[in-house]
C-alpha positions in Angstrom: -26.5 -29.3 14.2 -23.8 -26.9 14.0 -21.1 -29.0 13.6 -19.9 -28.0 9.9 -19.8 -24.5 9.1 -19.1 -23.8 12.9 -16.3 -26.1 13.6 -15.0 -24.9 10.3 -14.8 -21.7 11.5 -13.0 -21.9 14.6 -10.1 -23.8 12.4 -9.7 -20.9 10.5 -9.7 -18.7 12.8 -6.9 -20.9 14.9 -5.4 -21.7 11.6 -5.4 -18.8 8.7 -5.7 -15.2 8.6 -8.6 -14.5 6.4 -11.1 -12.4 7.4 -14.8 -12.1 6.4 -13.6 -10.3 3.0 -15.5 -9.5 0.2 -15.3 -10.8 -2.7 -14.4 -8.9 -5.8 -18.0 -9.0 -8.3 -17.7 -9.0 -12.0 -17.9 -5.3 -13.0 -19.5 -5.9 -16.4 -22.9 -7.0 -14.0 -25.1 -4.5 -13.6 -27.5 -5.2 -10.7 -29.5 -3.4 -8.5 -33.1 -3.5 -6.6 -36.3 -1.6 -7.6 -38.6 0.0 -5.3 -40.9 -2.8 -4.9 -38.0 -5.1 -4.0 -37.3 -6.6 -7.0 -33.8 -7.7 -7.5 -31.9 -7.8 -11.2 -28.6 -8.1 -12.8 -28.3 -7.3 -16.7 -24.6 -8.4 -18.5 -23.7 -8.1 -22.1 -22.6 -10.4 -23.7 -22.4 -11.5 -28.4 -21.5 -15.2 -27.5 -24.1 -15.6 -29.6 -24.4 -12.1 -31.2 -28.4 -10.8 -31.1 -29.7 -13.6 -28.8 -30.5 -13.4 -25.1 -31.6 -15.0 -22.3 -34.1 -13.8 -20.0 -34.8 -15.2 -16.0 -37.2 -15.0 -13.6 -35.8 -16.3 -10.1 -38.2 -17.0 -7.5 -36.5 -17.8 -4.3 -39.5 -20.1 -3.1 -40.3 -23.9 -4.0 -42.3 -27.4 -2.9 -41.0 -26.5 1.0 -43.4 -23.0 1.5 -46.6 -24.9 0.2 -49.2 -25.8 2.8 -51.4 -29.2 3.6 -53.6 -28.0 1.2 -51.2 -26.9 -1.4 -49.1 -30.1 -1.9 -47.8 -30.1 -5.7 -49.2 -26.8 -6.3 -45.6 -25.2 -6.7 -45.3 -27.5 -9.6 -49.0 -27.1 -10.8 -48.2 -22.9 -10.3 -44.9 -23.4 -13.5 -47.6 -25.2 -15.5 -50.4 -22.6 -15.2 -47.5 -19.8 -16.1 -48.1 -20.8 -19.6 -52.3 -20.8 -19.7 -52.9 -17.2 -19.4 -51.4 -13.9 -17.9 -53.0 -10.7 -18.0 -51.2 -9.2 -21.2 -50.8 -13.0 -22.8 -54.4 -14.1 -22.5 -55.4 -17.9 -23.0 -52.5 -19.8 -25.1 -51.6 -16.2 -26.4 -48.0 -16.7 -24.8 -46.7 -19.6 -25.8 -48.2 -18.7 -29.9 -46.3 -15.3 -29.6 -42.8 -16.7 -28.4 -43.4 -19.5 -31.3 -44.0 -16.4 -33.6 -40.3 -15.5 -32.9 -38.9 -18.5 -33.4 -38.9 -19.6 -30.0 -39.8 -23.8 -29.1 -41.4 -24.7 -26.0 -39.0 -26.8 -24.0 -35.7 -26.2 -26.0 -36.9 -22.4 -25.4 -39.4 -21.9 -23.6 -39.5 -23.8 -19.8 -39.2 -23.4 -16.1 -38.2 -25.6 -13.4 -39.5 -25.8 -9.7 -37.3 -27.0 -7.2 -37.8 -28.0 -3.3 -36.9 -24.5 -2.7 -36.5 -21.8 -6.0 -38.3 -21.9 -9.2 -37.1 -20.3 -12.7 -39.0 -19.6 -15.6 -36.7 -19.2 -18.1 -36.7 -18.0 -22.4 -33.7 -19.2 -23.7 -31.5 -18.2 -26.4 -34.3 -15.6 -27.9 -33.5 -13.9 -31.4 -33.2 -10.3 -30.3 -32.7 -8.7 -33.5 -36.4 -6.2 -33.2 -36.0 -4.3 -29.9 -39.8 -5.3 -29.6 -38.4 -8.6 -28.7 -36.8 -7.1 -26.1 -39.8 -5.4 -24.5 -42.1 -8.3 -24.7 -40.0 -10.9 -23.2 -39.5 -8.5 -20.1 -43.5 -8.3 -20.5 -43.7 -11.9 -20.5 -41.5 -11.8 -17.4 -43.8 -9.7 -15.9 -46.5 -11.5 -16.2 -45.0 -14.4 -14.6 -44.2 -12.4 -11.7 -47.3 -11.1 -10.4 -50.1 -11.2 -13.2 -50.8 -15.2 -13.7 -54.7 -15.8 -14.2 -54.9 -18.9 -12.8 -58.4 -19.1 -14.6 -60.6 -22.3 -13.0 -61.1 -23.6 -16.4 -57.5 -23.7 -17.2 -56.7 -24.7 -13.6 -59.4 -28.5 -14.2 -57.5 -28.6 -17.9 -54.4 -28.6 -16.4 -54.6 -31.1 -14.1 -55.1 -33.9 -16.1 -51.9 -32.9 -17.6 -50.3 -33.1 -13.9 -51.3 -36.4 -13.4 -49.8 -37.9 -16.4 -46.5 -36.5 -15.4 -46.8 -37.7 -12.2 -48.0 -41.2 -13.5 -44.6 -41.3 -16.0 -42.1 -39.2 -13.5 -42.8 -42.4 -10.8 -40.3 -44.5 -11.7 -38.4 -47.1 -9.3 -35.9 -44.3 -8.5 -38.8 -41.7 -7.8 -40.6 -44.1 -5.6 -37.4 -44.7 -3.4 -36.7 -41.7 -3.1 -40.7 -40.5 -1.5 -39.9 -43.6 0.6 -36.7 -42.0 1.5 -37.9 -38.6 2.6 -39.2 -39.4 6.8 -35.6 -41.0 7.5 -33.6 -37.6 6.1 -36.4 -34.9 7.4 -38.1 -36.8 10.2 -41.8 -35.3 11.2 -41.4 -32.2 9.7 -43.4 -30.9 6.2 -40.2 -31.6 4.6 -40.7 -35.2 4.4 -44.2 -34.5 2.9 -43.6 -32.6 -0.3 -42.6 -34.2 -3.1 -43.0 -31.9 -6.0 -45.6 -32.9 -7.6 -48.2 -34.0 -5.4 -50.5 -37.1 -4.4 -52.7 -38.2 -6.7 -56.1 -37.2 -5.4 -54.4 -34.0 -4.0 -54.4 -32.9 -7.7 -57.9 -34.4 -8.4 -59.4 -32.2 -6.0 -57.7 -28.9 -4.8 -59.6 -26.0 -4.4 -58.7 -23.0 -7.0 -58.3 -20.4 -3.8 -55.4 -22.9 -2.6 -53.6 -22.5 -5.9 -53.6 -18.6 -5.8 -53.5 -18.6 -2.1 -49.8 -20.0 -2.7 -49.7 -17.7 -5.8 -50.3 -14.3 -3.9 -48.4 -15.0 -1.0 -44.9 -16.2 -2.2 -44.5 -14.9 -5.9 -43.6 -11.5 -5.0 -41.1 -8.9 -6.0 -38.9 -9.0 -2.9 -38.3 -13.0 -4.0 -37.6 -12.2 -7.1 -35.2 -11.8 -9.6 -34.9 -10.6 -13.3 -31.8 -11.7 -15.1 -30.9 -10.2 -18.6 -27.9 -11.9 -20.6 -27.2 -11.6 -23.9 -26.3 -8.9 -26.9 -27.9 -6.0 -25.3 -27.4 -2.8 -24.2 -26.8 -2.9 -20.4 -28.4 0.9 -19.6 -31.1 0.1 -21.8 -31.9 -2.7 -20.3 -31.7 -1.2 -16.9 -34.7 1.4 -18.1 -36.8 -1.1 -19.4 -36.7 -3.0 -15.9 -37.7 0.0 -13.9 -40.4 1.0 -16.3 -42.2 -2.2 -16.7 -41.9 -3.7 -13.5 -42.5 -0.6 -11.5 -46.4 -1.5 -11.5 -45.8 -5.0 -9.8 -46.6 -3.6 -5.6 -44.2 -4.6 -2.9 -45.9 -6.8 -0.6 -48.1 -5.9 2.3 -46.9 -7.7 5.7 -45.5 -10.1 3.8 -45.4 -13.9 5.2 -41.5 -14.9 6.2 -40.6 -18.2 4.4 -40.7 -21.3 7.3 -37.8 -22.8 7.5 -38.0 -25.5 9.6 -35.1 -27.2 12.1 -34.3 -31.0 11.4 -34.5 -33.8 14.6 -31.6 -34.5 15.8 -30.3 -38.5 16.7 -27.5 -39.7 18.7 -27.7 -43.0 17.0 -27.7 -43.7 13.0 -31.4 -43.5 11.8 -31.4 -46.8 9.3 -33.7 -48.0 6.2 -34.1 -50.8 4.0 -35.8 -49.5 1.0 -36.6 -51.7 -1.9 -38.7 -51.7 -5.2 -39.7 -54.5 -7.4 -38.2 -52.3 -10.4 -34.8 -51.3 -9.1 -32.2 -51.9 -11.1 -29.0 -51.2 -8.4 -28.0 -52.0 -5.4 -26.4 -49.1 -3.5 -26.2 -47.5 0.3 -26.7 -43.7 0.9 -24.9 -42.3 4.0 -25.5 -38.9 5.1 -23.7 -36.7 8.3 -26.3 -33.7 8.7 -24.8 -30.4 9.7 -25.8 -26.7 9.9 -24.8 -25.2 6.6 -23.1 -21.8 5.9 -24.8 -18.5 7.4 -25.9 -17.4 4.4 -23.9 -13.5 5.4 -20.3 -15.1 4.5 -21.5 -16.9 0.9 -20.0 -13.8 -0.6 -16.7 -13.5 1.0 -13.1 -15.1 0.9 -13.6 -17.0 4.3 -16.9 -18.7 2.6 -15.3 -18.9 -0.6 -12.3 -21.2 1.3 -15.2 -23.3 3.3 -16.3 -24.4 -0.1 -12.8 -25.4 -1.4 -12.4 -27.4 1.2 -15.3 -29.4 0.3 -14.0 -29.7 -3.0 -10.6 -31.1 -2.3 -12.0 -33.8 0.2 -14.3 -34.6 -2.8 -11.7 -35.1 -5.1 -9.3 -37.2 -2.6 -12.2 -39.5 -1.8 -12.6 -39.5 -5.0 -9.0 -40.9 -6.0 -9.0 -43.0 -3.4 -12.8 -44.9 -4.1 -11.4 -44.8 -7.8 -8.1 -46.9 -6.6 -10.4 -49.1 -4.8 -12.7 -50.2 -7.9 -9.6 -50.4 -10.0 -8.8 -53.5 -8.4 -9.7 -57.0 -9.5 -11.4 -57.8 -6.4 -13.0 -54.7 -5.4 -15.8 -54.6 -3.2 -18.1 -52.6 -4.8 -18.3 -50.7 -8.4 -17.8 -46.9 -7.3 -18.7 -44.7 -4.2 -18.1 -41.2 -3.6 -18.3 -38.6 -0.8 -19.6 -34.7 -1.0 -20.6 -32.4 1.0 -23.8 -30.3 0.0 -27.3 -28.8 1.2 -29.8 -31.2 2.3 -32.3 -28.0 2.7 -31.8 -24.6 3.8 -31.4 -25.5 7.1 -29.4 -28.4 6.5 -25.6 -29.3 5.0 -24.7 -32.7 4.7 -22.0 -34.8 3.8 -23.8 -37.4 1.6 -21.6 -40.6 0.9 -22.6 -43.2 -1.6 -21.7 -47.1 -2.7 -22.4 -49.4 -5.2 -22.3 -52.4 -5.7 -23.5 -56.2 -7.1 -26.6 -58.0 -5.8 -26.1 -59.6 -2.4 -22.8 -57.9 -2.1 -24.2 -55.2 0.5 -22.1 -56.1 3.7 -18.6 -56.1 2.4 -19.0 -53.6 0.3 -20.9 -50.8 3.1 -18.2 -52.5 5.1 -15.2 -51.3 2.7 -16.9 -47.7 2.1 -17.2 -47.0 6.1 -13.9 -48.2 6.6 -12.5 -45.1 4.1 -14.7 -43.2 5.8 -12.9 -43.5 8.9 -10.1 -44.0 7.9 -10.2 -40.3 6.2 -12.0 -39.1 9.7 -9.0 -40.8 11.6 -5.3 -40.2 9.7 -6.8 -37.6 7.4 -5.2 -36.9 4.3 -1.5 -36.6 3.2 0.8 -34.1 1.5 1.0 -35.8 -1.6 -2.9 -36.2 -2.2 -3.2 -32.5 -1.1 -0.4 -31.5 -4.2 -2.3 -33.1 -6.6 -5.8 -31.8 -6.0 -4.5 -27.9 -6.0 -3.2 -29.2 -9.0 -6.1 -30.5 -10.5 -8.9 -27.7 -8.6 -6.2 -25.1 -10.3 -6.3 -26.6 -13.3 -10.3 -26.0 -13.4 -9.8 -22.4 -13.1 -6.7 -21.7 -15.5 -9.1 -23.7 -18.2 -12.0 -21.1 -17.6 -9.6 -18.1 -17.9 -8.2 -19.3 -21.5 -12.4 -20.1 -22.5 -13.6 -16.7 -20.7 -13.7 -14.5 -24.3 -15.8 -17.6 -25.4 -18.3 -17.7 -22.6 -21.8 -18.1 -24.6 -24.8 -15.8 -22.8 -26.1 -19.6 -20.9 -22.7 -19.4 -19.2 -23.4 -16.4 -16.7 -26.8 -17.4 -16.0 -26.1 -20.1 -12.7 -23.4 -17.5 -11.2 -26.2 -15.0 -11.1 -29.0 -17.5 -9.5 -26.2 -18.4 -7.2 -25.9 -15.0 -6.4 -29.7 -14.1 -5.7 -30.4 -17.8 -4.0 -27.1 -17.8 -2.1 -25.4 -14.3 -1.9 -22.4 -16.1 -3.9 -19.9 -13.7 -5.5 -19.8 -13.3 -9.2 -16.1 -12.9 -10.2 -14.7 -13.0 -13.4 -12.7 -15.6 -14.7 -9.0 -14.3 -14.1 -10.2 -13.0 -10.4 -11.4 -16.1 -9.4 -7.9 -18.0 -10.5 -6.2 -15.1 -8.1 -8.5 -15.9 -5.6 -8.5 -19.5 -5.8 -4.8 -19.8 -6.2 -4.3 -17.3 -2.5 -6.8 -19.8 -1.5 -5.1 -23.0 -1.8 -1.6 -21.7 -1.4 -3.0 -21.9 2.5 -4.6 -25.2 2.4 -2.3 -28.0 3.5 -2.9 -31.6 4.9 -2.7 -30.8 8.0 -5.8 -28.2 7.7 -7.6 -30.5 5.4 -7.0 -33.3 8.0 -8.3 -31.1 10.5 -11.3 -30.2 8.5 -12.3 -34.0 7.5 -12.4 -34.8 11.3 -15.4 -31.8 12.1 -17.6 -33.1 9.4 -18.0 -37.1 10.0 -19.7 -37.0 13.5 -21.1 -40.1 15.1 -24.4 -38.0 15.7 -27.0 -37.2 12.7 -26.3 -40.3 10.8 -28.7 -41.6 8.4 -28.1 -44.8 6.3 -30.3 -46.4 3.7 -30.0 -49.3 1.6 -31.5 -48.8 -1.4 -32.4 -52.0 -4.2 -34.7 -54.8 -5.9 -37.0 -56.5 -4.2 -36.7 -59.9 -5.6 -36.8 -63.5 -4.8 -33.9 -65.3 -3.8 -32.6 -61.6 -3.3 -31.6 -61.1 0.7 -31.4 -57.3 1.6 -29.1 -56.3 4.6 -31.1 -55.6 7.9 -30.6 -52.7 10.0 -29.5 -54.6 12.2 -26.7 -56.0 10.1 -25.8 -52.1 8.8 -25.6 -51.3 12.1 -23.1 -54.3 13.4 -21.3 -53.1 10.4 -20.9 -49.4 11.9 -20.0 -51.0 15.0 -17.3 -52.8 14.2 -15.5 -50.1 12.0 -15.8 -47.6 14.2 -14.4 -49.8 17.0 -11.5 -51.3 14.7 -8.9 -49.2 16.1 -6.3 -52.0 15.6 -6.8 -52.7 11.9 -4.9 -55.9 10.3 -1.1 -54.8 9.6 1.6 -56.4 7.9 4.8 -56.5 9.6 7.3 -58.4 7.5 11.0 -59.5 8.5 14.3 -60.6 6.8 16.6 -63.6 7.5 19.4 -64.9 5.8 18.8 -68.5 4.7 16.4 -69.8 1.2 12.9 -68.8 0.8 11.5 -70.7 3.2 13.0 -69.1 5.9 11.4 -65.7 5.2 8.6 -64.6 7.0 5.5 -62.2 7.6 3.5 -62.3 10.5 0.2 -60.9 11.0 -0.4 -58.8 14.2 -3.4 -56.6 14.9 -1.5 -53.1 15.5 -2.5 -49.2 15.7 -2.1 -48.2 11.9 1.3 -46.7 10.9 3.3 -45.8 7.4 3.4 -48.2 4.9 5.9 -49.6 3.2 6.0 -52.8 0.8 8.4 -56.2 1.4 8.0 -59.3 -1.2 9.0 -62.9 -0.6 7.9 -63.5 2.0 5.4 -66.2 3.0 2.8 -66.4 6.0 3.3 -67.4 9.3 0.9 -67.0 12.4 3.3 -67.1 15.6 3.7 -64.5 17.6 7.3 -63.7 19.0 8.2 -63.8 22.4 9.6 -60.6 22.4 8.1 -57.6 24.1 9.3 -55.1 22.7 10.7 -54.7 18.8 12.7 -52.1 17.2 10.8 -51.4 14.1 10.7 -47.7 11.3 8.1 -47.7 8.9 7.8 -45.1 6.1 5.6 -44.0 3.3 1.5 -43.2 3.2 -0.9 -44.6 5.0 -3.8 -44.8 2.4 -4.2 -48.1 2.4 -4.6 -49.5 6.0 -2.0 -52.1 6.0 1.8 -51.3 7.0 4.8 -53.1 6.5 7.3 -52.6 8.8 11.0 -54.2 8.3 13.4 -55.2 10.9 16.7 -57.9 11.6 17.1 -60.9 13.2 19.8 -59.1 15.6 16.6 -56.8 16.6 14.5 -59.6 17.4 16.1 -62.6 19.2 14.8 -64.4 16.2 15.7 -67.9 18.3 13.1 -67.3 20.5 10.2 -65.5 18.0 8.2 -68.4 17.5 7.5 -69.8 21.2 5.0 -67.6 22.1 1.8 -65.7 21.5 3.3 -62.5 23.0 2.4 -59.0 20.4 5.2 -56.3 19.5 5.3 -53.2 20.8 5.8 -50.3 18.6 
């Protein structure tokens, strides 16, 4: 699956002269790498004035734990907050409530697939002691988490409520959803939070197991924003994470290679508590090489992703604007699946029992896009509008409040993404752009909608008197878009006389320009004619053209006597 990034790059290299440059970082960052591996980046910043916020990035989630370990990734966050070695028992949690500090609004962490961040947010940093013990706290997280067994039986309880109230309709769907994007791999096993009796009964050792072997320095990061002094900072970092050891034959992370198909791997996934009917389509790809996430080449590779974001966009949102639209709103993206994985993930909604036309609609933008790709005019106005985004963050960049760095910086430990400043990313992105045109963008579309690595799924109630689509039926429907090279066109004609004497005719023809023609009314001969003179002009974002021609041009006599199609 290297179709994406890959094809992507021999179009630029065909195409543009960027090489794999650099991209300029914001020089007010301070970052750097202790001994032990430990990554950090420290910013000053008053937006608010003596507050700060304080990271630990872990670049490991749900995907590194074991058979024995499912939901322990989850159940590790939890235990984060039930001991450490210098914040014994609930010691933690009572001294950051000392400070004024809420658990939640806070005080929190998140665990993801793949990263996990324990966060204190927006901390009163007026007492320098503050300072000290929230890197402590840090600390802690890092490598000095008790994980004692008591805590460990208390705590799951707690687990298993969360997973009783987190699985919803939409959480079941999407466990149910899992084998048909990651096949046989552990991928399509972990969930976050666990299985039920999993958390009843793991053994403690497979909790710290997971502990000791992926929370470690050379995964981790400490980020420092906030009203503080930056060299400060630095020396507080070094001194009291210099006792955390780098890791002895550390385990690599597994990443793990997703099956390939040739044909579109289709589901029909319903729950008695949906609410919506809609159909997930997803092209798998290789994504970037992680070496270019910093540089101008990578930089335009994710542009590119936005602008065909935005066109679909405007053209789904033309679509549903309509009286009689087939389905209430799709869109098309393109993002990571997993780390070995880029997709572009497509989505439609629509009413009950309204599947068919509606998947039938969405594929046929799909292709249409894949086919004719994009024109000059759609181009103009998303540089317009992607420009727009970064002239608004220039005029707002004295404003920025501390929370504001914080996801540039992730993105820069998780991803090796550049972290530019406001007014250098405008230059960047406007150099950028000023080389992206439809004919590149057109190009681009056609490498990232492949007939290979297809997955669709239908997602929506199970109810009576409620028919869901078959995969069969999805898959007529791929069929017969994908072999509708001669879509329905429009091809209207003048002749002197009253009303009744004008006609359109309806041929099937290779799609063309479009242009509009009004009273007219329908007629379905054909004209014996072989061959017809015939311009067309305007876009073709629509699918139907309308092409104008005389009488003189046509041998109008003779048009209606036989079934015979114009050539174009």
């Amino acid at each position: 699956m290297k179709r994406l990034f890959i094809s992507f790059a021999a179009l630029i290299a065909a195409t543009v002269a960027f090489a794999q440059t650099p991209l300029p970082n914001d020089p007010e960052v301070r970052y750097g790498k202790l001994e032990n591996g430990m990554t950090y980046y420290i910013r000053h910043n008053d937006q608010p004035a003596q507050r700060a916020e304080f990271y630990l990035a872990t670049d490991v989630g749900a995907y590194q734990e074991a058979d024995d370990q499912d939901g322990l990734a989850h159940f590790l966050e939890h235990m984060c907050f039930n001991g450490t070695k210098n914040f014994p028992d609930k010691m933690l949690l009572e001294w950051l409530q000392s400070i004024g500090a809420e658990f939640g609004r806070n005080i929190n962490a998140s665990t993801g697939f793949e990263q996990t961040q324990y966060m204190l947010n927006n901390i009163p940093i007026a007492r320098e002691s503050v300072i000290d013990s929230c890197l402590l706290v840090l600390h802690d997280y890092s490598h000095f988490v008790t994980c004692d067994p008591e805590e460990i039986d208390a705590e799951r309880a707690v687990i298993l409520e969360e997973r009783r109230t987190r699985r919803n309709a939409s959480w079941r769907m999407f466990e149910k959803s899992l084998p048909y994007y990651f096949g046989d791999t552990p991928y399509a096993r972990r969930t976050l939070i666990g299985g039920e009796e999993q958390l009843k009964t793991f053994k403690y050792e497979s909790l710290t197991n997971f502990y000791q072997t992926w929370c470690r320095p050379d995964l981790q990061a400490v980020i420092v924003v906030g009203d503080v002094d930056v060299d400060q900072i630095e020396s507080k970092i070094k001194t009291i994470f210099a006792d955390i050891p780098a890791p002895v034959n550390p385990k690599d992370k597994v990443l793990y290679q997703l099956p390939q198909n040739e044909e579109p791997i289709i589901g029909i996934i319903t729950d008695p508590e949906a609410t919506s009917s809609s159909i997930e389509v997803l092209w798998k790809g290789e994504p970037l090489p992680k070496e270019f996430g910093n540089s101008v080449e990578g930089y335009m590779y994710d542009l590119l992703k936005t602008y065909v974001g935005f066109i679909m966009r405007e053209r789904f949102g033309d679509i549903t604007s309509r009286t009689d639209a087939p389905f209430l709103s799709a869109s098309l993206g393109i993002g990571d699946l997993c780390a070995t994985c880029e997709a572009v993930f497509g989505s439609v909604e629509f009413e009950e029992g309204n599947a068919g036309n509606a998947f039938a609609a969405f594929m046929t933008e799909v292709e249409k896009m894949k086919r004719f790709g994009f024109t000059d005019g759609e181009v103009e106005r998303a540089t317009t509008k992607i420009i727009s985004y970064y002239e608004r963050d220039v005029e707002a960049a004295s404003t920025r409040k501390n929370a504001d760095f914080i996801r540039p910086l992730l993105n820069a430990f998780y991803h090796n993404e550049a972290f530019m400043e406001p007014e250098k990313e405008l230059q960047v992105a406007q150099m950028i752009c000023s080389q992206i045109n439809a004919s590149l963008l057109s190009q681009f579309a056609q490498t990232i909608i492949s007939d290979q690595n297809m997955v669709v799924l239908y997602n929506g109630p199970e109810k009576a008197g409620l028919a869901s689509p078959t995969e069969e039926q999805l898959a007529e429907i791929l069929a017969n878009v994908k072999n509708a090279t001669k879509p329905n066109v429009y091809i209207a004609f003048q002749v002197e006389g009253d009303a009744e004497s004008r006609r359109v005719i309806l041929y099937n023809c290779a799609l063309g320009a479009i242009t509009r023609e009004y009273n007219t009314i329908e007629d379905s001969k054909e004209p014996a004619t072989e061959t017809l003179a015939v311009t067309c002009t305007g876009d073709n974002s629509t699918g139907v053209t309308m092409a104008v021609f005389k009488p003189a041009d046509t041998g109008y006599a003779t048009l209606f006597t036989a079934p015979t199609a114009p050539a174009f």
